[in-house]
N, C-alpha and C positions, 0 to 999 in steps of 0.2 A: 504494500500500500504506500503511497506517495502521503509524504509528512509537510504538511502545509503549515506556511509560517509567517506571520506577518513583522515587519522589520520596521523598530523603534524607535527615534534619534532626533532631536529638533535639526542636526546637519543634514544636509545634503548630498553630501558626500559620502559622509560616512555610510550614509543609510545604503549607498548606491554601493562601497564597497560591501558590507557585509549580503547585501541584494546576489551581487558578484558570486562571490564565494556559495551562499547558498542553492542558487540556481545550477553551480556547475556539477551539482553532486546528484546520482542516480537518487529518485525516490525522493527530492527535497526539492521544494517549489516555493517560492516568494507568491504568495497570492494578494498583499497588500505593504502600503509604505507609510507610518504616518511621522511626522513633525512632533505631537504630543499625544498626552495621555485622551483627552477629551477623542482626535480621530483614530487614533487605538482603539477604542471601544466601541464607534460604529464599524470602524470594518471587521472588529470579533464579533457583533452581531449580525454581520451583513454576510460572513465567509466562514465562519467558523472554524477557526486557523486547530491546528494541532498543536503548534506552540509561539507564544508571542515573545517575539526580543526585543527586552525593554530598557531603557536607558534608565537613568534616575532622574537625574536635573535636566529637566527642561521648563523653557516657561509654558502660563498657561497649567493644565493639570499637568503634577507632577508623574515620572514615574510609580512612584510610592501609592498613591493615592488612584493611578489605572490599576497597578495590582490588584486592592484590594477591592476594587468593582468587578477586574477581569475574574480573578477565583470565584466571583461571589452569584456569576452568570450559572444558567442551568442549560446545559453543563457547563462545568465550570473549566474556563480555559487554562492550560499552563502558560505561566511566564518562568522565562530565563532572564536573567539582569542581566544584563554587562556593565560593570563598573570599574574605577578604579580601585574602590577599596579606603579611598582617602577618608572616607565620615563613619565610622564603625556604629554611628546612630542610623544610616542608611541602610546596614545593612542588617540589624535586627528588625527595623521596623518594615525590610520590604518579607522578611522571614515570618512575621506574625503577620503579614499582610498577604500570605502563601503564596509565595517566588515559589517555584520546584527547584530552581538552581541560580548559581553566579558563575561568574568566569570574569575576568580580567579582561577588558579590552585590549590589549594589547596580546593576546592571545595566540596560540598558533592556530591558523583555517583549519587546520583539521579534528584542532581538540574543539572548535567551535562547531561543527557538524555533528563530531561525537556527540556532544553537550544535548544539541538538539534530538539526535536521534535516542539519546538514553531519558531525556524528559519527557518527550513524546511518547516513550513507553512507558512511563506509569511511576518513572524510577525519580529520585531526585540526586541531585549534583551539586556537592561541594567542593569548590575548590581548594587545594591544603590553604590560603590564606584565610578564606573564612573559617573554618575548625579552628587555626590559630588563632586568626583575632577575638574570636567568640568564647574560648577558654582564656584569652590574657584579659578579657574585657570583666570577667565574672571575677578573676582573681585579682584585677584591680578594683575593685568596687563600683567598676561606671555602668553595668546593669546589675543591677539588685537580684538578690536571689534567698529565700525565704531560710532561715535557722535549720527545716527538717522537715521533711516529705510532710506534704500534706494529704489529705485522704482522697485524691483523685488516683494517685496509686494502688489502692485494696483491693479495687478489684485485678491488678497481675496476680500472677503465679509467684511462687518465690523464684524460678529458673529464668521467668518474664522480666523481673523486675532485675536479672542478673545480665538478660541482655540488654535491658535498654540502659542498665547503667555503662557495658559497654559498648555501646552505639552512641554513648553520648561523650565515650572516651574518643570518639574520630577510627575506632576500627573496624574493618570490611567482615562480612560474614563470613568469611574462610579466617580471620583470625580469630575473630570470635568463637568459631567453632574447635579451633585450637585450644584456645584459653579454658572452654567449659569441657573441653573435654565431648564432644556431641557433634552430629553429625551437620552440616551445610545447608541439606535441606530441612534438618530442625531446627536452623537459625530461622534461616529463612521462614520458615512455619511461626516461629516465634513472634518473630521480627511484623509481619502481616496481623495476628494475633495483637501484638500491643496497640498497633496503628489502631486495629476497630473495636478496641475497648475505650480507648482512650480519645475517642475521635478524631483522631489525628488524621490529615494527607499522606504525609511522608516523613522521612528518615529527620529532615531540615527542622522538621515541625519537634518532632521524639526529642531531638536535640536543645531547639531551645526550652521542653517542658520540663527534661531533667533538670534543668539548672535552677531553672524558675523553685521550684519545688525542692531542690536542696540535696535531692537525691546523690547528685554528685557535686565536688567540691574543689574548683584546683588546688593545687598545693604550690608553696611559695614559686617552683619555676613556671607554674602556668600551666604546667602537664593535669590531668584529668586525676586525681587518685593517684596520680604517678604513671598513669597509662601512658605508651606509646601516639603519639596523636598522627594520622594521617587525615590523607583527604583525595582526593581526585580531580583530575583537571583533564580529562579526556586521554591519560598513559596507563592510569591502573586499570590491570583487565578485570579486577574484581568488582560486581555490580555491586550498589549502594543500596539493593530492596532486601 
């Protein structure tokens, strides 16, 4: 199936390279362009894109603020950000505003198709900058994060509540499955499990609830519990669901 995508950017330019790059790839189709958030959302409801690439800052409606309309449509569309990364207030609030993913502008074209074609599948995508900044951001006090799990948790399992605290350490389900000693496609099973207990979208979503709620904690160098922190940027071959 051909993954349709509409491309987000107040430039013109810009818009016209990522257009580029999109259109040369089998199975990926630019079906709309817009300048802002505001014509973002009529060509999501006019084309109904598989995934919207969304800037942050522009004038006019913000990125941020098309997100939280784009997700909020029946069905709900995916966006991917592309950012620089510079306002770590960006990029929590387009996470609670349910981005499936980020990437860097300055990206390689091909981790930028990956990006697309693994959000358009169901999956979300973090690039190792946001897992970093979103654990240096909780151990520095600039998002708040509550004393101890609060009861939005009780209903996981106790195995549940051992994967999402490692999915909220930045590790893929083959590590994961390492760590507890249990199989890939029981992460996996796991992993899907928390999401529809918890109401959650995705992986982006599991990650900012653990923190929120206390569950996890960094420790002074920013690591999760001391977890190894990864992420993905269109190289790791291990999916994010």
């Amino acid at each position: 199936m051909t993954v349709r995508v509409v491309v987000v950017d107040d430039q013109a330019v810009v818009r016209a390279g990522f257009a580029a790059v999109i259109d040369a790839e089998p199975n990926l189709t630019v079906t709309g362009q817009a300048a802002d958030g505001a014509e973002a959302l009529e060509l999501a409801r006019a084309h109904r894109p598989d995934v919207v690439l969304m800037d942050i800052r522009m004038p006019g409606m913000d990125g941020l603020t098309a997100t939280r309309l784009l997700t909020a449509l029946d069905p709900p569309v995916r966006v991917l950000v592309l950012t620089t990364f510079r306002r770590d207030e960006y990029v929590f609030a387009a996470l609670r505003g349910g981005a499936s993913g980020f990437l860097l502008k300055d990206c390689e074209p091909q981790h930028l198709v990956d990006a697309i074609r693994t959000v358009a599948a169901g999956e979300a995508l973090l690039a190792p900058a946001v897992t970093r900044r979103l654990i240096d951001a909780f151990a520095s006090g600039a998002v708040a994060a509550r004393p101890r799990p609060d009861g939005r948790l009780d209903v996981l399992t106790a195995r549940e509540t051992d994967v999402l605290r490692a999915v909220a350490a930045g590790l893929s389900n083959p590590e994961i499955a390492q760590a507890l000693g249990i199989g890939r496609s029981t992460v996996k099973t796991h992993v899907n499990a928390i999401l529809a207990k918890l109401s959650l979208r995705d992986r982006a979503q599991a990650i900012i609830l653990a923190y929120e709620v206390g569950l996890v904690s960094p420790d002074a160098d920013g690591a999760a519990n001391g977890a190894r922190v990864t992420g993905w940027c269109g190289t790791d071959p291990s999916p994010r669901t």
